[in-house]
DRENVO-984568 format. One line per 8 residues: number of its first residue (from 1); their letters; for each residue x, y, z of C-alpha. Coordinates in nm, 3 decimals, m for minus. Example, Ala and Ser with C-alpha at 12.3 -4.5 7.8 and 13.67 -1.06 7.14 Angstrom:
BEGIN
1	as	1.230:m0.450:0.780  1.367:m0.106:0.714 $
//
This chain:
BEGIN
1	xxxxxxxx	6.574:5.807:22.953  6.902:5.874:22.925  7.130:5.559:23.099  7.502:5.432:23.155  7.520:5.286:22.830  7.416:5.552:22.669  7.621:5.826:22.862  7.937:5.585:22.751 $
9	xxxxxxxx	7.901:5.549:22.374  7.814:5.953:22.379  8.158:5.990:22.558  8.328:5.791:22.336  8.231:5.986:22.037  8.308:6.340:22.167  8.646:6.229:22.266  8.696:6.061:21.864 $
17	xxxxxxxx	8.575:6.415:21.735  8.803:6.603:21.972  9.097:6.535:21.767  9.294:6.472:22.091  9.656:6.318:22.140  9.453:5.979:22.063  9.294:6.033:21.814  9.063:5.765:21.695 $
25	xxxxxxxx	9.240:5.522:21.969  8.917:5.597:22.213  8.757:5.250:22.367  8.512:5.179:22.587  8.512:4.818:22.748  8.333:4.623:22.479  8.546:4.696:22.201  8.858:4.717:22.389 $
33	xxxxxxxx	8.977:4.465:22.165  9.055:4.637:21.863  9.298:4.822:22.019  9.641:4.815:21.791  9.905:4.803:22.100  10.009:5.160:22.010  9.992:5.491:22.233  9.798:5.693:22.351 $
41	xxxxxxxx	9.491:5.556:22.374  9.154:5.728:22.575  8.962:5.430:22.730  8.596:5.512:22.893  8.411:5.335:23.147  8.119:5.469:23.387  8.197:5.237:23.680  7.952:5.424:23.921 $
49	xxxxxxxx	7.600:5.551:23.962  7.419:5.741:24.257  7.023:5.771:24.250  6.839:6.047:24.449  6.509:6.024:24.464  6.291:6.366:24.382  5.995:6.237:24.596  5.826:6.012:24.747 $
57	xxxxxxxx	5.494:6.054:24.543  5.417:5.908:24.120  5.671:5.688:23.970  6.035:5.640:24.068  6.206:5.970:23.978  6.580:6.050:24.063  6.833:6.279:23.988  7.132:6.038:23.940 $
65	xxxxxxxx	7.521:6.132:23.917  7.670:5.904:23.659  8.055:5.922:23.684  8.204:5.872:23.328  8.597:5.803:23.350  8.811:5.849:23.052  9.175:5.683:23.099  9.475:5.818:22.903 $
73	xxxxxxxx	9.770:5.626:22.835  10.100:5.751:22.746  10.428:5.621:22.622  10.741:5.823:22.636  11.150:5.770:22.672  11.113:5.992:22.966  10.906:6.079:23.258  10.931:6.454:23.172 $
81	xxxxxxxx	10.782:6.381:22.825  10.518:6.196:23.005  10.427:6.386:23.227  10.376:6.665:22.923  10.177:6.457:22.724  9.968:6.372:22.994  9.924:6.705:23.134  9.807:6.777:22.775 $
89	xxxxxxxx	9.579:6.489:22.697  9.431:6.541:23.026  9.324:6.914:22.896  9.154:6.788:22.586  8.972:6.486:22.742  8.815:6.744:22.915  8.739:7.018:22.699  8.593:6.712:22.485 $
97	xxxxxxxx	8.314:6.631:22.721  8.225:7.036:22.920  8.296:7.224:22.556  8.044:7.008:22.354  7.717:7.129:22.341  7.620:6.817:22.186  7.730:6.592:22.402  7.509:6.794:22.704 $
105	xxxxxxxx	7.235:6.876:22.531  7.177:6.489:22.343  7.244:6.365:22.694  6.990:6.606:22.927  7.282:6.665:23.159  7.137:6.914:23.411  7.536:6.910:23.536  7.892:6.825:23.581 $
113	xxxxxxxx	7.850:6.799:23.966  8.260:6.777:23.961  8.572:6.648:23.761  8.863:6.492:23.918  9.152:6.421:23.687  9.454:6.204:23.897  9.783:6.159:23.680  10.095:5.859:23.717 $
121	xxxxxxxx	10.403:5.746:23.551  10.548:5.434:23.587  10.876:5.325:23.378  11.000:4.990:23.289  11.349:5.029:23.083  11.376:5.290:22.862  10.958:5.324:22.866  10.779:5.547:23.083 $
129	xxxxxxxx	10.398:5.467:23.093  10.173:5.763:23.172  9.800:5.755:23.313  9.578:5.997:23.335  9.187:5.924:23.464  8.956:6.198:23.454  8.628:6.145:23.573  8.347:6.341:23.509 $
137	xxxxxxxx	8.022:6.282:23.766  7.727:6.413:23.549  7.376:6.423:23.677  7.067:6.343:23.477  6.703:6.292:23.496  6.563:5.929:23.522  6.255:5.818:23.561  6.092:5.466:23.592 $
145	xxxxxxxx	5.761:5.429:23.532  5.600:5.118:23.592  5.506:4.812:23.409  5.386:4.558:23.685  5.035:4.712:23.881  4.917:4.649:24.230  4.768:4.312:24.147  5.122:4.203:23.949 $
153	xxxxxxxx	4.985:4.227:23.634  5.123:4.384:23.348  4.963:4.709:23.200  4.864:4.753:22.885  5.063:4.870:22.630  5.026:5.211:22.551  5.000:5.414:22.212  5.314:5.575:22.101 $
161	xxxxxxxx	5.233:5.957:21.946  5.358:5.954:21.629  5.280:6.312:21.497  5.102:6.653:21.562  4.958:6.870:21.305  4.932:7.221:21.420  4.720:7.442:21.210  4.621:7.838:21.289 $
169	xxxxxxxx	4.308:8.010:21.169  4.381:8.358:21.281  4.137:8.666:21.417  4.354:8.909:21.247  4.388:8.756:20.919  4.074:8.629:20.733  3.838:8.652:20.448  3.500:8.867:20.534 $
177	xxxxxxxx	3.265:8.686:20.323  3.409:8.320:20.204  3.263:8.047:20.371  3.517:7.743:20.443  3.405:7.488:20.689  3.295:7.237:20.478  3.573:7.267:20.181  3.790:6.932:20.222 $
185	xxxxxxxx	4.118:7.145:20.176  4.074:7.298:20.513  4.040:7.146:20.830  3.713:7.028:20.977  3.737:7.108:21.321  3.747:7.453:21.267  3.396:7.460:21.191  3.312:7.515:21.575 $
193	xxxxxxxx	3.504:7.820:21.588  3.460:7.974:21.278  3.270:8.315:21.252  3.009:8.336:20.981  2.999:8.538:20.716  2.971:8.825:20.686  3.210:8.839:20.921  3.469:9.159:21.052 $
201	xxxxxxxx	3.683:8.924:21.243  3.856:8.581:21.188  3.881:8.312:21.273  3.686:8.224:20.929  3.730:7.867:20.898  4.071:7.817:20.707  4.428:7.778:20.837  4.682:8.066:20.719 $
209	xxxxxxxx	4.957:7.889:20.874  5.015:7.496:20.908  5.292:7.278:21.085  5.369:6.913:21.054  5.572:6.758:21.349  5.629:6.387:21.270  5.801:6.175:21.591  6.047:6.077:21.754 $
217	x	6.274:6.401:21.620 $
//
C-alpha cells in the first residue's frame, strides 16, 4: 500500500533524475541537513492527506489525495533573474513528477487530481531569494485490512505466496500414443486431465510450455 513516506522518497528521486536547475540539491525533511548552503535547492514535503472512503462494506478502503509539495529556491542579483529561474525550475519540477512513467506507475497513482505552483521573491541587499512551491495532489488506492477481530484479538498470521508455477498441456499440441502421467519430469496433476492413449487430441499428460513466477516482483 502505497503511503506518504513512500510517495516522498519516490518524489525525491524523480526530481534528482530530472536533471533540473538543482540538480542533486533535492531534500526531503529528514535529510535536510546535508544541504551545502548553496542555490537552488528542490525541497519535498507531503504536508496533507484526504481519505475517501469507497464503501461502507469489507475493510477500510479509500481513495486518498496525497498532496506532495516540492519547494524551489533561488538566488539571483536581481528579481528579473529570479523570477526566470524560477519560472524555469518551476517547469521542470513538474515535468519531473506528470512526465515519469515510473514515478506513476511504481506509485499506483490513479491521478494528479490538480497542481498548483505559487511563485515569490524577496531581496535582502544585493540578493534576491526566489520560491517556488508546486504541489501536486495525487490520489491512490489504500486499503487497511485488519489485524484486531471482533473479540480484540489478534488474527493469525497469514502465509505470504511466494511463487506460482504455471505449466500448459495443450489440446492442439500432443503426442498420440506416449503415455506421461507418471514420468517424474512432468507434472503430476495432469494425470486427471490427461487423455489416454491412443489419443487424437491433447491434453496428453506433459507441459509444452512452463512459467516460473517467483514473488514479490
Amino acid at each position: 500500500m502505497i503511503d506518504r513516506t513512500q510517495l516522498r522518497t519516490a518524489a525525491v528521486n524523480a526530481l534528482k533524475s530530472a536533471a533540473t536547475l538543482a540538480g542533486n540539491d533535492v531534500f526531503s525533511p529528514e535529510d535536510w541537513a546535508t544541504w551545502s548552503g548553496k542555490y537552488p535547492l528542490v525541497i519535498v514535503r507531503t504536508p496533507l492527506e484526504r481519505k475517501t472512503s469507497r464503501g461502507r462494506v469489507g475493510a477500510p478502503q479509500f481513495d486518498s489525495l496525497i498532496t506532495v509539495t516540492a519547494t524551489g529556491r533561488v538566488e539571483r542579483t536581481s528579481e528579473a533573474a529570479a523570477e526566470s529561474d524560477l519560472e524555469t525550475l518551476s517547469e521542470q519540477i513538474e515535468a519531473a513528477l506528470l512526465c515519469n512513467g515510473k514515478f506513476i506507475y511504481d506509485n499506483e497513482v490513479q491521478q494528479f487530481a490538480g497542481v498548483e505552483t505559487h511563485m515569490t521573491v524577496t531581496s535582502e541587499g544585493k540578493k534576491h531569494l526566489g520560491e517556488t512551491v508546486v504541489a501536486f495532489h495525487v490520489e491512490v488506492f489504500q486499503v487497511f485490512e485488519p489485524t484486531i477481530d471482533a473479540n480484540g484479538d489478534p488474527f493469525p498470521p497469514t502465509d505470504q505466496l511466494e511463487g506460482i508455477d504455471v505449466d500448459a498441456d495443450l489440446t492442439g499440441t500432443f503426442d498420440k500414443t506416449g503415455t506421461y502421467t507418471a514420468d517424474p519430469r512432468f507434472n503430476a496433476d495432469f494425470a486427471n486431465a490427461a487423455t489416454p492413449a491412443p489419443r487424437t487430441t491433447g491434453p496428453d499428460g506433459r507441459p509444452e510450455a512452463a512459467a516460473k513466477i517467483d514473488l514479490p516482483q
